[in-house]
C-alpha positions in Angstrom: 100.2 50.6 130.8 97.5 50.5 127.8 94.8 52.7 129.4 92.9 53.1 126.1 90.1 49.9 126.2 89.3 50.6 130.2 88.9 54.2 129.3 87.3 53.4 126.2 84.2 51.3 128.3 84.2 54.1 131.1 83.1 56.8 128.3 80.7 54.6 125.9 79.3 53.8 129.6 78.9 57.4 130.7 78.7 59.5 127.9 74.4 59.3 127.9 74.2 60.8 131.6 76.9 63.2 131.2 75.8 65.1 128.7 72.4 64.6 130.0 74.1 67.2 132.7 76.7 68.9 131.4 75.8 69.4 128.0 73.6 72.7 128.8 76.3 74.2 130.3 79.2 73.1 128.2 77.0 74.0 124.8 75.7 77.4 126.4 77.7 79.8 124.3 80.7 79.2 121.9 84.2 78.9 123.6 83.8 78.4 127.2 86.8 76.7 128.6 86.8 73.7 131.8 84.6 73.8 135.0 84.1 77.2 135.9 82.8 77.8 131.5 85.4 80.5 131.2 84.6 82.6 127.8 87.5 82.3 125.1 86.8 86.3 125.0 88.5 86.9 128.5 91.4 83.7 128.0 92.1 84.7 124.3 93.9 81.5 124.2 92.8 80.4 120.7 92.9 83.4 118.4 90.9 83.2 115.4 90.3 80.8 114.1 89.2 81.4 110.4 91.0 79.0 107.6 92.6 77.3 110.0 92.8 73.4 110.1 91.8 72.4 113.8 92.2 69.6 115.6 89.9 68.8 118.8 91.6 65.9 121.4 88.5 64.1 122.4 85.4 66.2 121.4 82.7 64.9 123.2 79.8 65.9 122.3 81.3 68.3 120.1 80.5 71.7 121.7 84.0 73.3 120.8 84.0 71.9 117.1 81.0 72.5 116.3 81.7 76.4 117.6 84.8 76.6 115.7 83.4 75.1 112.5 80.8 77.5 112.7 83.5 80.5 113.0 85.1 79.1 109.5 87.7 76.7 111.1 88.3 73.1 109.8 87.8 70.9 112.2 88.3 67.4 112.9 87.0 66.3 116.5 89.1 63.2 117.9 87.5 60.9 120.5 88.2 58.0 122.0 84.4 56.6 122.8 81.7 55.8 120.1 79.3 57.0 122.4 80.5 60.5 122.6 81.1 60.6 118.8 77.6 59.3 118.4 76.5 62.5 120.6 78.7 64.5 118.8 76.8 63.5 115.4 73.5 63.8 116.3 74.0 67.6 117.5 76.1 68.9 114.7 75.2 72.0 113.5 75.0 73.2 109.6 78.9 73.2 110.0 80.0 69.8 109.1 83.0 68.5 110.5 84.6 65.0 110.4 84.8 62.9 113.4 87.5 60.4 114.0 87.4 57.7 116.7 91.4 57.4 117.9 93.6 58.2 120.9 95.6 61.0 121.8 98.2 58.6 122.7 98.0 57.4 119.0 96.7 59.9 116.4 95.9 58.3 113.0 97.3 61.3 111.1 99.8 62.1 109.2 102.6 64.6 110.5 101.9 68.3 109.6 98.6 68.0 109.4 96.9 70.9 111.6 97.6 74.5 112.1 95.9 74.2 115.8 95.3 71.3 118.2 93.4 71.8 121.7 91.4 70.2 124.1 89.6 71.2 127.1 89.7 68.2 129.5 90.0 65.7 126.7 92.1 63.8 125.0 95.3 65.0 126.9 93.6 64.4 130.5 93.2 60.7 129.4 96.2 59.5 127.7 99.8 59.5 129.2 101.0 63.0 128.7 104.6 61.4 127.3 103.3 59.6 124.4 100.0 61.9 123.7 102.0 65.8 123.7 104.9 64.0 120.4 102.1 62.9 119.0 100.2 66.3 119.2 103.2 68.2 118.0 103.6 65.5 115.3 100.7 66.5 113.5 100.8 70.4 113.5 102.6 72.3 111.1 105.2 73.4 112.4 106.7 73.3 116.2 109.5 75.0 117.6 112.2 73.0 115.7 110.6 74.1 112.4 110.5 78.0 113.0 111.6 80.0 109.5 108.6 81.6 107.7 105.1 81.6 109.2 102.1 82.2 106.7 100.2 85.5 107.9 97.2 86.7 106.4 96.8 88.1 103.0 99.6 86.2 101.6 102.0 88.5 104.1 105.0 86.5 105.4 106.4 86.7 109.0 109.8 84.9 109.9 111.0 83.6 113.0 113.6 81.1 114.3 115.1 78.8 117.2 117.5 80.4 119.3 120.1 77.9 117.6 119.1 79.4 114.6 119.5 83.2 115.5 123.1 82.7 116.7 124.0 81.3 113.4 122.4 83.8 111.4 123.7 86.7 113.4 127.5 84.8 113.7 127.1 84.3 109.8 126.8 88.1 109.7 129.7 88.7 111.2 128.5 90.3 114.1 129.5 89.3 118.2 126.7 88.1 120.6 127.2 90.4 124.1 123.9 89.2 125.1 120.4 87.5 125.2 118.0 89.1 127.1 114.5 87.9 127.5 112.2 90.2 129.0 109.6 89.3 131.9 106.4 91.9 132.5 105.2 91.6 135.9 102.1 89.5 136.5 98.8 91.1 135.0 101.0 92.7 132.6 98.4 93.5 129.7 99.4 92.2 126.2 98.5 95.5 123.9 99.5 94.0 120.9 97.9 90.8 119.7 95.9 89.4 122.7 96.8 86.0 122.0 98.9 84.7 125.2 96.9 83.6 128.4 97.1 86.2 130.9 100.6 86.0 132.5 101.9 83.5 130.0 104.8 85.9 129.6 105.9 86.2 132.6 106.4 82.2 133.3 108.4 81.7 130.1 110.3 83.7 127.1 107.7 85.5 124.7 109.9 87.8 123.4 113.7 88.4 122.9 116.6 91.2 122.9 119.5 90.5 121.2 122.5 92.6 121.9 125.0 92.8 119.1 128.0 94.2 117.8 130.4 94.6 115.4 134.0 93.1 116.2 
């Protein structure tokens, strides 16, 4: 099912009298995520931001782009209705940013192209989430299945792989796997390091590893 011209009319319809009233509370203060405007401060689910190439799915009125282009991000905000890139345009800030007129479920971008892409209730809450997430992780730089060196700040390098990838390394070392563990912290588990995961992301899936090896 082709949702993208019904959805299309729906938002070029609707955009005018809802940002009439949500736009004050979306465009309060930078970063404030979905219904309940949730500061980015207490989710510390984006990080920073600065030098990164960012991609918005379905902007709106551009409140989160024009945020993060303030805070030194590059930003492209994708939406689906003339209307809201219309809105978007007319409030833009000193920060330029591009806007593109696509769907999620079809990006016009070439692969590799973003260090970050987010929404919050966009693009992804209106396209079908098996063709719109491939085409998400199409476009960032690297995904799971392209883990080896990771550009850090100040020209540092971090490196990091695919489970596949560790037991090769470690096998090509000569050494015997006796284990993988993955460690779980208990719900509301504080992360002291880089606080970067959602609260309790670690305990619903793998953020770190243990591997136990040995010699033969």
């Amino acid at each position: 099912m082709d949702s993208v011209p019904a959805n299309r009319r729906l938002w070029n319809r609707i955009s005018s009298a809802y940002q009439h009233e949500h736009d004050p509370r979306i465009g309060a203060a930078p970063r404030l995520w979905g219904m309940y405007s949730i500061p980015d401060a207490h989710l510390n689910a984006l990080g920073d931001v600065t030098g990164k190439r960012v991609l918005e799915l379905g902007c709106g009125a551009g409140q989160w782009s024009r945020a993060l282009a303030a805070e030194g991000a590059t930003v492209v905000g994708l939406d689906l209705s003339e209307a809201q890139l219309a809105a978007a345009a007319h409030a833009m800030g000193a920060a330029r940013y591009p806007l593109v007129q696509g769907a999620a479920e079809r990006l016009p971008f070439a692969a590799d192209s973003f260090d970050l892409v987010f929404c919050d209730f966009g693009g992804l809450s209106w396209a079908p989430p098996h063709l719109a997430f491939p085409q998400a992780a199409r476009v960032l730089r690297q995904d799971y299945f392209g883990l080896d060196t990771i550009a850090e700040v100040d020209g540092a390098t971090s490196y990091q792989l695919t489970y596949g990838g560790w037991v090769k390394v470690l096998r090509g070392a000569g050494l015997v796997i006796d284990d993988l563990i993955e460690p779980r912290p208990e719900p509301a588990t504080p992360n002291g390091y880089n606080k970067t995961d959602p609260p309790d992301w670690a305990h619903r899936w793998p953020a770190e590893l243990l591997w136990v090896t040995r010699k033969p």
